[in-house]
LOROKE-492180 format. One record per residue (C-alpha): residue in one letter; z, y, x. Coordinates in Angstrom, 3 decimals, always signed. Layout:
N
 code        Z        Y        X
    A        Z        Y        X
...
//
This chain:
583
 code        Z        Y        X
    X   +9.388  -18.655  +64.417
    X  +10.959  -15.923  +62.247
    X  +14.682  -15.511  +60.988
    X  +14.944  -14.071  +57.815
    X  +15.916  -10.552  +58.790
    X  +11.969  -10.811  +60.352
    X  +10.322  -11.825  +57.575
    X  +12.540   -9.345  +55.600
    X  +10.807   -6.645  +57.090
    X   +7.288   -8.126  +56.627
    X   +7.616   -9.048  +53.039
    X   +9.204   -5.772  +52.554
    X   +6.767   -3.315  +54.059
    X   +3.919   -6.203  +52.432
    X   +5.630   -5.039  +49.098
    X   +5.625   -1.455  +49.531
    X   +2.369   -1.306  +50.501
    X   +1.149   -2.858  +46.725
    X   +0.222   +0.020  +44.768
    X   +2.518   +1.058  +41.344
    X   -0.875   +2.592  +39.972
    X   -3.647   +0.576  +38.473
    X   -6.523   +2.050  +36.642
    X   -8.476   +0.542  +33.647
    X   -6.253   +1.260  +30.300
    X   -4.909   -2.429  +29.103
    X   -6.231   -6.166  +29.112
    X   -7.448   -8.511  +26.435
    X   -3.891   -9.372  +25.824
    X   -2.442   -5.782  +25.530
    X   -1.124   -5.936  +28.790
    X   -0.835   -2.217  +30.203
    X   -3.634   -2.359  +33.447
    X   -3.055   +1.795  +34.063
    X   +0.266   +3.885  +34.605
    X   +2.659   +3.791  +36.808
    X   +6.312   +1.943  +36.473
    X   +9.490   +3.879  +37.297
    X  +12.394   +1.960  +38.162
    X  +16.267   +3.523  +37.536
    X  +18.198   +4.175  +39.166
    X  +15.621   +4.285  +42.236
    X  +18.417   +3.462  +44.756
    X  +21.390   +1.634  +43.643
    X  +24.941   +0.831  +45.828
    X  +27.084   -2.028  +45.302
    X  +29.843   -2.984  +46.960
    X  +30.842   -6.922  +46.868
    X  +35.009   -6.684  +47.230
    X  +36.628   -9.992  +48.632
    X  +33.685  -11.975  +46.815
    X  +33.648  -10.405  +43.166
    X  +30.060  -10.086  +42.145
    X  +28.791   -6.863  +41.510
    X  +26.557   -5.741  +39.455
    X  +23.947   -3.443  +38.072
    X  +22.098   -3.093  +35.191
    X  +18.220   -1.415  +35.263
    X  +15.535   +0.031  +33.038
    X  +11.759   +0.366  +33.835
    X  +10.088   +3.070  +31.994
    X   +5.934   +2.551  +31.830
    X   +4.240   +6.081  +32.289
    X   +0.282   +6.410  +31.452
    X   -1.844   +8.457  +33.095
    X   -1.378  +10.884  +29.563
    X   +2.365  +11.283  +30.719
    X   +3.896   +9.319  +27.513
    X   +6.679   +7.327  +28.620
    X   +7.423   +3.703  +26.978
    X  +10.465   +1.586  +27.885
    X   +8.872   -1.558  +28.956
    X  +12.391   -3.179  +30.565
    X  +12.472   -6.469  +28.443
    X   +8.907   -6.973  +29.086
    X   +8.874   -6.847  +33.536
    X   +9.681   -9.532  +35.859
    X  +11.792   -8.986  +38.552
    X  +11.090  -10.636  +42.556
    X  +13.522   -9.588  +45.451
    X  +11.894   -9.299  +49.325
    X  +14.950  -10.696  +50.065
    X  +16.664  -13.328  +47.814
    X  +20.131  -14.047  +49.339
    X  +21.285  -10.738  +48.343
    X  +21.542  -11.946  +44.694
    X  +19.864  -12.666  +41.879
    X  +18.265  -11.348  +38.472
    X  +19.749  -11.892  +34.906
    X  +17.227  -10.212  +33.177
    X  +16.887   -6.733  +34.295
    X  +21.006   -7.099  +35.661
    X  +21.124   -7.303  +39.285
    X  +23.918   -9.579  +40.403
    X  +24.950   -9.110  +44.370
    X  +27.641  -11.901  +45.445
    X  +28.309  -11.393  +49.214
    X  +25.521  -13.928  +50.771
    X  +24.010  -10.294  +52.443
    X  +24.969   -7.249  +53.364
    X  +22.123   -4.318  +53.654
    X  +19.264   -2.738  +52.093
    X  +16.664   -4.648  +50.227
    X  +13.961   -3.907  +47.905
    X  +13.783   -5.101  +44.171
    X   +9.846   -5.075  +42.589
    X   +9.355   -5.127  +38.244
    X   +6.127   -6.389  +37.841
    X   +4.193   -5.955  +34.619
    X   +0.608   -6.979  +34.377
    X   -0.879   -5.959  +37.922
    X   +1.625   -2.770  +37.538
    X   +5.054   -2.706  +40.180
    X   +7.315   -0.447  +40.796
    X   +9.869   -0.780  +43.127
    X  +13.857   +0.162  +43.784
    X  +16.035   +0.061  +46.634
    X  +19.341   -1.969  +46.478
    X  +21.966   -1.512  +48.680
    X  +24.906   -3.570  +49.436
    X  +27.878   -3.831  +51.072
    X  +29.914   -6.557  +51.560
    X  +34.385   -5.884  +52.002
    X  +36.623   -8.323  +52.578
    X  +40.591   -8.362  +53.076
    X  +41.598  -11.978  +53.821
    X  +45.274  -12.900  +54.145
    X  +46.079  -16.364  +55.971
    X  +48.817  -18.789  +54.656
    X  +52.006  -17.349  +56.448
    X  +51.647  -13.284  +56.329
    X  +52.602  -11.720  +53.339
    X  +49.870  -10.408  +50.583
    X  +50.387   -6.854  +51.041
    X  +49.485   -7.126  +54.722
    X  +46.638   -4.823  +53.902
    X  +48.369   -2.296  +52.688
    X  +51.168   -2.343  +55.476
    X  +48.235   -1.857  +58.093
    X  +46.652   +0.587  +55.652
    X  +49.757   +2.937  +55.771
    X  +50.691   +2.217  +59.679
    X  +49.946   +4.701  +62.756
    X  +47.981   +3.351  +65.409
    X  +49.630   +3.409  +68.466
    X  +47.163   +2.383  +71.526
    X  +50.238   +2.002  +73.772
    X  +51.734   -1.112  +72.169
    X  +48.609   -2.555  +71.535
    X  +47.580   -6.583  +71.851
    X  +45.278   -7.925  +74.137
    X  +42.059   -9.777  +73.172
    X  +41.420  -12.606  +74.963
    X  +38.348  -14.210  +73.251
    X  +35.818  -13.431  +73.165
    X  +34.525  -10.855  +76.128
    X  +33.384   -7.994  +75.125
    X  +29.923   -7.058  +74.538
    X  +29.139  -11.233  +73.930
    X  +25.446  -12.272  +72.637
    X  +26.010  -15.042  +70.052
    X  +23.329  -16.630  +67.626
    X  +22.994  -15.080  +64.084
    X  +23.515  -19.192  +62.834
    X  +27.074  -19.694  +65.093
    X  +28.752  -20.657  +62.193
    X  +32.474  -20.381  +62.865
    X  +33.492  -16.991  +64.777
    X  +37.327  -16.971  +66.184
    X  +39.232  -13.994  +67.985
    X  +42.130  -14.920  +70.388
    X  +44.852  -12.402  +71.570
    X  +48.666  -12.561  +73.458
    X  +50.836   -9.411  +72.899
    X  +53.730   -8.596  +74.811
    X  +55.038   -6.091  +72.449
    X  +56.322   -8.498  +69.511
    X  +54.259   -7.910  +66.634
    X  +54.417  -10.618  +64.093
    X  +51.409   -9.927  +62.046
    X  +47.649   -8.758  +62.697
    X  +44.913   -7.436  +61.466
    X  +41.443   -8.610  +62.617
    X  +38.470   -6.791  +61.738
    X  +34.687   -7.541  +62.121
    X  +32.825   -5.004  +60.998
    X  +28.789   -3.298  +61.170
    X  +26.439   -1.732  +58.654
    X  +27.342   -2.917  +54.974
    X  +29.939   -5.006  +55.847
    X  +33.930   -4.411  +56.837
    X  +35.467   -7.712  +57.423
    X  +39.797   -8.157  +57.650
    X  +41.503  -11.194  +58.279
    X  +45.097  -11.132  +58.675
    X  +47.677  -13.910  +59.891
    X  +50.919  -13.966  +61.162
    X  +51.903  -14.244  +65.242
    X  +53.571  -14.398  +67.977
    X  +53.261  -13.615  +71.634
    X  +49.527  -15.548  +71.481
    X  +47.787  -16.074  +68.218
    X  +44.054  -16.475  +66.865
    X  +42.022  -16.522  +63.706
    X  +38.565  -17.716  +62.749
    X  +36.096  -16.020  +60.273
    X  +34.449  -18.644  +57.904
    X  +31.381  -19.635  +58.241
    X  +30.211  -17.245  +55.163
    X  +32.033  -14.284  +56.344
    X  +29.673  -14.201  +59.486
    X  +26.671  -14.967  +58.336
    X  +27.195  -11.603  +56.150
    X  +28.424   -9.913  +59.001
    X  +25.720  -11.101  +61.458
    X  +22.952  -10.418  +58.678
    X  +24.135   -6.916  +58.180
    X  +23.377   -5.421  +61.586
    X  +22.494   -6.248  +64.927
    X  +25.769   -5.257  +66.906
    X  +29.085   -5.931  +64.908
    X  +32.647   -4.342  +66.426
    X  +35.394   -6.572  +66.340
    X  +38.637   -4.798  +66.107
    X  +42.627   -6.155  +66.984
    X  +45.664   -4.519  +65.342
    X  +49.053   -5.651  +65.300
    X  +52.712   -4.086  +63.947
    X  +56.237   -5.344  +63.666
    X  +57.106   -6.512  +59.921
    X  +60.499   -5.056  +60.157
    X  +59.014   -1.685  +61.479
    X  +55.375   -1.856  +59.811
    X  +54.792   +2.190  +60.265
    X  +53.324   +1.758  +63.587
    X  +50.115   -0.631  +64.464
    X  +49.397   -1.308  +68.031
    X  +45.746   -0.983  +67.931
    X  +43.509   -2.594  +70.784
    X  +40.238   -1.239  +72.449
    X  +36.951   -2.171  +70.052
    X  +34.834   -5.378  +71.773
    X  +30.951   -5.368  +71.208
    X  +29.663   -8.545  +69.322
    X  +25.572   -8.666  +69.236
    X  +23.439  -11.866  +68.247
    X  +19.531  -12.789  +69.125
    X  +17.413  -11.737  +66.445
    X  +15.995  -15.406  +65.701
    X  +18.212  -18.395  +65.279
    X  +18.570  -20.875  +67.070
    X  +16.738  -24.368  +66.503
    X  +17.041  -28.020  +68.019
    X  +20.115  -30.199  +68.641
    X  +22.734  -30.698  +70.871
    X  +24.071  -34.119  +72.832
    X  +26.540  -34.347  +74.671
    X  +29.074  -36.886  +75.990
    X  +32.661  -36.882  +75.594
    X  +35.361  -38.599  +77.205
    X  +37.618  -40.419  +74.854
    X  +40.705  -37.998  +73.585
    X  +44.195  -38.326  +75.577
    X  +45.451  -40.029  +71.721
    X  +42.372  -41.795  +71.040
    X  +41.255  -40.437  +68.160
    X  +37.887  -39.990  +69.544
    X  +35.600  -42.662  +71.274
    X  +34.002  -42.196  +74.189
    X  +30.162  -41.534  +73.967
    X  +27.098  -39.553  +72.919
    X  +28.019  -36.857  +70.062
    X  +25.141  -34.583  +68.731
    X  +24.985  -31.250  +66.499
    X  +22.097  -29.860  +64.614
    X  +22.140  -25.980  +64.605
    X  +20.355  -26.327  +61.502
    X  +23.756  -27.490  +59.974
    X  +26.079  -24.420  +60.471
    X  +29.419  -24.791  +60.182
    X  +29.898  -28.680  +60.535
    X  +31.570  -30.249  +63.230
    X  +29.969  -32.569  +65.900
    X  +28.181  -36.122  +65.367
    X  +29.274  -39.205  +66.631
    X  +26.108  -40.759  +67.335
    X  +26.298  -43.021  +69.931
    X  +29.796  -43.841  +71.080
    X  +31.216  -46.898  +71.914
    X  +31.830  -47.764  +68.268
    X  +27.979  -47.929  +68.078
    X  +27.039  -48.728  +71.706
    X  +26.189  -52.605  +72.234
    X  +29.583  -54.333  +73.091
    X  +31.326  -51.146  +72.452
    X  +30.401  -50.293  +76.515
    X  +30.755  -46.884  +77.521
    X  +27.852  -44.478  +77.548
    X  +27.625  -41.162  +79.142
    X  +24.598  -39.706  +81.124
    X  +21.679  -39.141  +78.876
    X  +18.977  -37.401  +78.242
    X  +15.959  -36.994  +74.869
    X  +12.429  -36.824  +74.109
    X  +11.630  -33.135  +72.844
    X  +10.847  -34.351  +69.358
    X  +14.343  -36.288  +69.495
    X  +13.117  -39.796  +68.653
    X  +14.391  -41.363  +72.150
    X  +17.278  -41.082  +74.008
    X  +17.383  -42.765  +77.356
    X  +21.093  -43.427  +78.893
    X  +23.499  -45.166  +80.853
    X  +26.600  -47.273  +80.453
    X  +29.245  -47.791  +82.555
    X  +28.927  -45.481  +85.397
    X  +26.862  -44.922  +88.083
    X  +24.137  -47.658  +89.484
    X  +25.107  -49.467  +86.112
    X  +22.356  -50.302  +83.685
    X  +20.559  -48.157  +81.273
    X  +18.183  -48.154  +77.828
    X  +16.228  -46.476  +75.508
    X  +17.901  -46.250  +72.308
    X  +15.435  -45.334  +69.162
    X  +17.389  -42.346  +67.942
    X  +16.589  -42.878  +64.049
    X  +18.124  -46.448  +64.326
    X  +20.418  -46.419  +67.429
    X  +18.373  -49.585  +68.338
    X  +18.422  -50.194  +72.279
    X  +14.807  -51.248  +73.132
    X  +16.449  -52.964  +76.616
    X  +19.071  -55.074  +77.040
    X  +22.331  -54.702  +79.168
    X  +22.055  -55.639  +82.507
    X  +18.107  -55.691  +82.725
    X  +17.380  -52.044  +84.113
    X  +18.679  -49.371  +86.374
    X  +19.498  -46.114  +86.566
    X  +20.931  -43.077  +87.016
    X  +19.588  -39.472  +85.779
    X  +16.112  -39.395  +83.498
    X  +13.822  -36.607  +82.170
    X  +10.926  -37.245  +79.857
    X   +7.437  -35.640  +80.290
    X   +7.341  -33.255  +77.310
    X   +5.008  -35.573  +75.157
    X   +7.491  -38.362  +75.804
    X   +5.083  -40.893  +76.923
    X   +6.495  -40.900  +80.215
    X   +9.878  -41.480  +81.931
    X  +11.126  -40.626  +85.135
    X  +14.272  -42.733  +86.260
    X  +16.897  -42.030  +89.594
    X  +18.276  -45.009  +91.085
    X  +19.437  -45.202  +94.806
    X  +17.142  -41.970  +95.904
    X  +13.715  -43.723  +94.327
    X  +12.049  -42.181  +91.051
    X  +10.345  -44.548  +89.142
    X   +8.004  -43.670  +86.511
    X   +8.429  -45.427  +83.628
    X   +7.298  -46.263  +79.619
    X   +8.695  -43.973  +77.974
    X   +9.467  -46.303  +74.807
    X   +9.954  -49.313  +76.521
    X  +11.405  -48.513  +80.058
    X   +8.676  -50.612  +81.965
    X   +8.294  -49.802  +85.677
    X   +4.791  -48.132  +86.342
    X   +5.070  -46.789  +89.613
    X   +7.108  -44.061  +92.003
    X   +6.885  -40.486  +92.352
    X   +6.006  -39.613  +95.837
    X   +8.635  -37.787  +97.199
    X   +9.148  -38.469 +100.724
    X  +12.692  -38.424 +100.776
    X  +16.055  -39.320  +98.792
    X  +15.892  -37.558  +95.351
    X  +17.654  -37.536  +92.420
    X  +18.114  -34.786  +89.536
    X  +15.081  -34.892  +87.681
    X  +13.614  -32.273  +85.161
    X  +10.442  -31.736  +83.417
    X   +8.808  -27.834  +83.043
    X   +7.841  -27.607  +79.653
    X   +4.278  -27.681  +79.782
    X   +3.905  -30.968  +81.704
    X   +2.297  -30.107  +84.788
    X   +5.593  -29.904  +86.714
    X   +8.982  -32.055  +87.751
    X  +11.709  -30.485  +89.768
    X  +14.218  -32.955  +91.541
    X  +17.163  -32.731  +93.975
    X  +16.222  -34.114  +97.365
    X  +19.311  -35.153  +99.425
    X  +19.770  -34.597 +102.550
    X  +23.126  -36.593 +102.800
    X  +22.986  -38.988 +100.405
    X  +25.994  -41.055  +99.331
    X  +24.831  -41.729  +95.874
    X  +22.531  -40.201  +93.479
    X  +25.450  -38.404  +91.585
    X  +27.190  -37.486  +94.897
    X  +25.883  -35.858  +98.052
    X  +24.997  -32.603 +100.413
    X  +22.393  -30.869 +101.889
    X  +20.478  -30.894  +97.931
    X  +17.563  -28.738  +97.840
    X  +15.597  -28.425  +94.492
    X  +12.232  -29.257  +94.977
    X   +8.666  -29.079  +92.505
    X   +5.675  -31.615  +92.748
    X   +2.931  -31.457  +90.062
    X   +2.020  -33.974  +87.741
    X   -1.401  -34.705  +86.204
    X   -0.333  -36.677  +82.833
    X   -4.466  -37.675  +82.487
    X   -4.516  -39.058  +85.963
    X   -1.042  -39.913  +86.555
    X   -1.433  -37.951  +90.090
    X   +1.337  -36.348  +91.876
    X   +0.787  -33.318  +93.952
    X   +2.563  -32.573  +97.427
    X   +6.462  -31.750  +96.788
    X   +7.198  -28.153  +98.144
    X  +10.791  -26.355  +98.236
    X  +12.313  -24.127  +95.720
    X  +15.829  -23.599  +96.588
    X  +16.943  -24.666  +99.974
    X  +20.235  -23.854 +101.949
    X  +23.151  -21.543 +100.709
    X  +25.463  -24.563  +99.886
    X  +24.668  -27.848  +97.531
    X  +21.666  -27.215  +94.822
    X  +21.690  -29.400  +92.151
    X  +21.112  -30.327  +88.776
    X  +17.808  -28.200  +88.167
    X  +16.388  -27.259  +84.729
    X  +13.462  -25.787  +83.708
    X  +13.498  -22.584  +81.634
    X  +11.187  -22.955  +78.228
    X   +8.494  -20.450  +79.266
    X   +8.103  -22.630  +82.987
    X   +9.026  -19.182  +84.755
    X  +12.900  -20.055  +85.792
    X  +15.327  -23.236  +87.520
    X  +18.265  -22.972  +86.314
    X  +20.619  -25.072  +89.065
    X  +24.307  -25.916  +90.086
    X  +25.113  -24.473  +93.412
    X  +28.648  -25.870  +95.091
    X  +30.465  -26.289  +98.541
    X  +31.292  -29.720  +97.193
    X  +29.522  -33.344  +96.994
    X  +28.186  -32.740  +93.328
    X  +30.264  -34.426  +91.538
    X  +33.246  -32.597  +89.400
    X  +33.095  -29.521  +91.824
    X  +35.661  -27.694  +91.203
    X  +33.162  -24.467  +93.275
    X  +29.964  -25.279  +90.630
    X  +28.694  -22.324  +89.691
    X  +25.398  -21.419  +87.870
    X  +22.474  -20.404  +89.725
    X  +18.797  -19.025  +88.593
    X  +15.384  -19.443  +90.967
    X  +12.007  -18.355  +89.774
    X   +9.765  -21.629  +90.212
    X   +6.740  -20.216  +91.951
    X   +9.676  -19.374  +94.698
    X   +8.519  -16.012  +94.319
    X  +11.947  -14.580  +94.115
    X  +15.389  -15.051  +95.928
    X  +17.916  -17.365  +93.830
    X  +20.637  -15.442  +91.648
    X  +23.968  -15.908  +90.758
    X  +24.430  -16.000  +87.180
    X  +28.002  -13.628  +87.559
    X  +28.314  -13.010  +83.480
    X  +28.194  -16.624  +82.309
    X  +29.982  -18.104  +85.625
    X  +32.524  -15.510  +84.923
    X  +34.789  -16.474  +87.607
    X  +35.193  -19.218  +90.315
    X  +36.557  -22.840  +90.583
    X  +35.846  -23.609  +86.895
    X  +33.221  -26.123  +87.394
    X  +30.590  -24.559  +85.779
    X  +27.745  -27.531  +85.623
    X  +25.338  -29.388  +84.118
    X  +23.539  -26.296  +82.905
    X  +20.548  -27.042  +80.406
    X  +17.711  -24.254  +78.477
    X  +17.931  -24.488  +74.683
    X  +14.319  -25.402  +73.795
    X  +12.714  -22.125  +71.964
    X  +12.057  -18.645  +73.021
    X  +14.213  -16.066  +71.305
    X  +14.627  -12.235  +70.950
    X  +17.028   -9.577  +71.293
    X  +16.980   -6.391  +70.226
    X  +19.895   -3.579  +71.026
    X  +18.598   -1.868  +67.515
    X  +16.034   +0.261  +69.568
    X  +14.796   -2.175  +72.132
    X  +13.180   -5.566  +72.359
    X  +13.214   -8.327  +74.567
    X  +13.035  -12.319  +75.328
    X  +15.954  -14.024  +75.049
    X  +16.592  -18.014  +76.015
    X  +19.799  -19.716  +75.777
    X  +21.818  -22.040  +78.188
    X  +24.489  -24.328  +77.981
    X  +26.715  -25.542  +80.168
    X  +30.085  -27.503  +80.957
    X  +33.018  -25.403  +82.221
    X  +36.525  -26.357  +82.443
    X  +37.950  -22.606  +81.997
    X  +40.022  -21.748  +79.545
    X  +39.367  -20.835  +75.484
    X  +40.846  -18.081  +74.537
    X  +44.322  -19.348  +73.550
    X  +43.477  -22.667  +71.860
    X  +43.040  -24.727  +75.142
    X  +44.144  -23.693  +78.881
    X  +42.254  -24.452  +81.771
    X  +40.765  -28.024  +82.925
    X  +39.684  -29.540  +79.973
    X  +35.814  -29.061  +80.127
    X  +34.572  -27.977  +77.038
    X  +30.391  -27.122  +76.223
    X  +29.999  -22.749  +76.678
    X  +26.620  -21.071  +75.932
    X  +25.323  -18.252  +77.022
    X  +22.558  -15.291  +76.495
    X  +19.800  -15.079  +79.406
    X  +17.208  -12.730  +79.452
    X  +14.029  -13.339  +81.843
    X  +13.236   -9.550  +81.538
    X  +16.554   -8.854  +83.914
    X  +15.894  -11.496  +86.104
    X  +12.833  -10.607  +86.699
    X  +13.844   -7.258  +88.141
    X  +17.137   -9.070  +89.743
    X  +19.794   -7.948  +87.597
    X  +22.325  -10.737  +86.598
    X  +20.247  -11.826  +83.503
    X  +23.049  -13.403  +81.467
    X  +25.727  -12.233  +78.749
    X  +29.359  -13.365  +78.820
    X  +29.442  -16.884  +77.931
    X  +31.047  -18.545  +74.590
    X  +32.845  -21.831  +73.725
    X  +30.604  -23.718  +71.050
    X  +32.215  -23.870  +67.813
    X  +31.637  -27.900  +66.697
    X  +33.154  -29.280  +69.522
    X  +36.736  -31.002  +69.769
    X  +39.196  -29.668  +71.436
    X  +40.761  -33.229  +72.311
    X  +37.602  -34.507  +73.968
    X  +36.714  -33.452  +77.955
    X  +32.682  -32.821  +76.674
    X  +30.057  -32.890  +79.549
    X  +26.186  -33.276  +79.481
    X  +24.660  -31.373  +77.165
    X  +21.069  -32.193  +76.324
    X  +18.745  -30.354  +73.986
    X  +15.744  -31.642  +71.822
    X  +13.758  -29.614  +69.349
    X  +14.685  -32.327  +66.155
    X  +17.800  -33.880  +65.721
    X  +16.182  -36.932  +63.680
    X  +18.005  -38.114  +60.630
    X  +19.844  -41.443  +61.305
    X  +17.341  -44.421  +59.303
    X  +14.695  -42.195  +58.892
    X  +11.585  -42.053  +61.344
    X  +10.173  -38.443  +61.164
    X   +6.417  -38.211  +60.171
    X   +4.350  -38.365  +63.425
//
């Protein structure tokens, strides 16, 4: 799985490697077979200002192996390694802003190519309804003054973020009464500006467009915060530069997750999804209780990796549950015919495993039948499949009230043998240290990712997010960078299916995501206690040598901020509604 800055490099160094000399004087069609093609210019600039093309013209001289030159420019074709930097017209280059950087341009005549380098940089000044247009030049002409400087709030410094986030926002307060400001995201080939006017608290977002240039151009951005007075522009506060990196690769699958209806009831209650192949459009309602049967309220789920089936719940816990067919929201069982409370598919789907009052059941996968137990000795609850099959981790209770409420969890592991059906002998992966709940399993099998509270494990105030190696070969860790703090509920955490990487620029490693519920605050758009879906960078590399192997955490964009949004559940495909994928 490549992003296109990967396959960039590949095509690119594929390109230069094709020779520019060919030997054999001309084909049957006159066709020049020997000589070599020289592009000029050789290396051209261009500079894209606040979306005006820019553009540059050309000519390919053909030079035989006698030294005559011809001017063969009306006769090559023209291929880029890289086609979102523009386009050909011709032998006119046209660059519009869709990437920032260094490509390569190849003429091609006969089995002849020469090649050029283009270089582009992308500028943009962007002034918001409300702050006058020569903003730019009033921040242009100011003196920074670190002393009187606003205070960026959102996001942390030095945050990972995908390349595909979509919608990138800065937050800031400022005691010092400024009224306008000057945001700035800038990295190799590109120098972004918004500006807006403010108060005390204020925040902007960069379009969808403007980052993906940015976050093409280079792999660490700075993100910058001025701010000045207008009826004293000559002096800016200016505050310290934040760090903004993203994973090479972006990231793939969809998002579910429930949300409680909005305090004005705009919003139903239910199941709302987002496919991060879709950047920059808000959430789907998919199953809410405009679609549900009887409009009844759904809310724990959970989906087959290839996103076909979604088992839930309605009403609450020790209410019933179905399998809804995700391509036509059809429930394959009816209301008040099955049970239960948490589920987890085997990765193949074939299989479901069901929680209701401390049992797990084993069940169809498609059509919810009852085929058995697991054998787990004890009261469980919490289920989770590892990746590759051959392994489920559960929560077993030690004081059960319910299975969404209790102490005393431990996360245990039992193996599974899908061709036999066999379970193994549970063992203990996490015992003691408070209440361990709510396990996942990281893509690669290596890593639990688990809730850890003081509470009963339900709404705990004390969540917090907690990493184990599965084996049990290494001491749990607090995830300090993503929990960032305490009593925010941090829960419900869940690995984004695919393996990622991350590279500082000189550097190279894995790179997984989680998600996770948190009611702290974002930014200045919404205070605490509304919980809201946050992601986060994790590398296995640090955990492995127990460091705290996360980044600062992030609110994602699609969400609404009216909803309280909880359960967030990942599947490779987010499968077109009335449309069965190919199997």
């Amino acid at each position: 799985m490549l992003t296109y800055l990967a396959r960039v490099r590949a095509v690119a160094w594929a390109g230069l490697l094709v020779g520019v000399v060919a030997c054999g004087g001309s084909d049957d069609t006159g066709v020049p077979t020997n000589g070599t093609l020289v592009i000029a210019p050789s290396s051209a600039q261009l500079f894209v200002d606040n979306g005006a093309p820019a553009t540059q013209a050309f000519t390919v001289t053909l030079v035989d192996d006698a030294g005559r030159e011809s001017d063969v420019t009306g006769q090559v074709g023209w291929q880029l390694v890289d086609p979102a930097f523009g386009s050909f017209a011709g032998a006119t280059f046209t660059a519009r802003g869709g990437r920032a950087g260094k490509t390569m341009a190849q003429a091609s005549l006969g089995p002849l190519t020469g090649q050029a380098q283009i270089e582009v940089t992308v500028r943009g000044r962007r002034v918001t309804a409300g702050a006058p247009a020569n903003a730019p030049d009033l921040f242009a002409s100011a003196t920074d003054d670190p002393a009187v400087a606003p205070a960026m709030v959102y996001p942390p410094d030095r945050v990972v973020v995908p390349g595909n986030l979509g919608d990138f926002e800065a937050h800031w307060t400022d005691a010092h009464g400024h009224d306008l400001y000057e945001v700035r995201l800038e990295g190799d080939h590109v120098d972004l500006r918004a500006y807006t006017a403010g108060g005390a608290t204020g925040w902007t977002a960069f379009t969808p467009s403007e980052w993906d240039a940015a976050a093409r151009s280079s792999a660490q951005l700075t993100l910058g915060l001025r701010g000045l007075t207008l009826a004293n522009p000559g002096r800016a506060g200016v505050a310290p530069n934040q760090i903004v990196t993203h994973g090479v690769e972006d990231v793939e699958g969809g998002l579910y997750y429930w949300a409680a209806e909005s305090a004005d009831a705009s919003t139903p209650a239910g199941i709302f999804r987002y496919d991060f192949g879709a950047v920059g459009q808000p959430a789907e309602e998919f199953y809410t209780t405009r679609q549900s049967a009887n409009g009844r309220c759904v809310a724990c789920h959970t989906l087959s990796r290839d996103g076909t089936k979604m088992a839930l719940t309605y009403d609450g816990g020790n209410q019933s549950a179905t399998i809804v067919d995700v391509a036509t929201r059809t429930p394959a069982i009816a209301p008040s015919t099955e049970y239960w409370n948490f589920a987890a598919y085997t990765p193949d789907g074939a299989k479901l495993i069901t929680s209701h009052n401390g049992v797990l059941t084993v069940r169809d996968g498609t059509t919810g039948a009852a085929q058995g137990t697991v054998p787990t000795g004890a009261y469980a609850t919490h289920p989770d499949f590892a990746p590759d099959g051959t392994t489920l981790v559960y929560v077993q209770v030690a004081a059960p009230g319910a299975d969404w409420h209790f102490g005393g969890g431990a996360i245990m592991a039992v193996s599974y043998d899908a061709a036999t059906g066999a379970w193994g002998a549970p063992r203990v992966v996490v015992e003691g240290g408070g209440n361990n709940y709510y396990p996942s399993v990281s893509p690669d099998g290596q890593w639990v990712l688990f809730n850890r509270s003081g509470e009963d494990a339900y709404d705990d105030a004390s969540a917090e997010l907690w990493v184990a190696r599965l084996d049990g070969s290494q001491p749990p860790r607090k995830l300090d960078l993503a929990n960032i703090g305490v009593g925010l509920t941090n829960s419900w955490a869940r690995w984004a299916p695919f393996r990622n990487t991350y590279s500082d620029g000189v550097n190279t490693e894995d790179l997984y995501w989680i998600t996770f519920s948190s009611k702290r605050a974002f930014g200045v758009r919404l205070g605490a206690g509304r919980p809201q879906i946050w992601m986060a960078a994790f590398f296995p590399r640090r955990a492995a040598a127990g460091n705290d192997p996360t980044g600062p955490a992030f609110r994602l964009p699609f969400q609404a901020l009216v909803t309280s949004n909880h359960i967030a559940q990942w599947t490779e495909t987010v499968v077109p509604i009335g449309r069965t994928p190919p199997r």
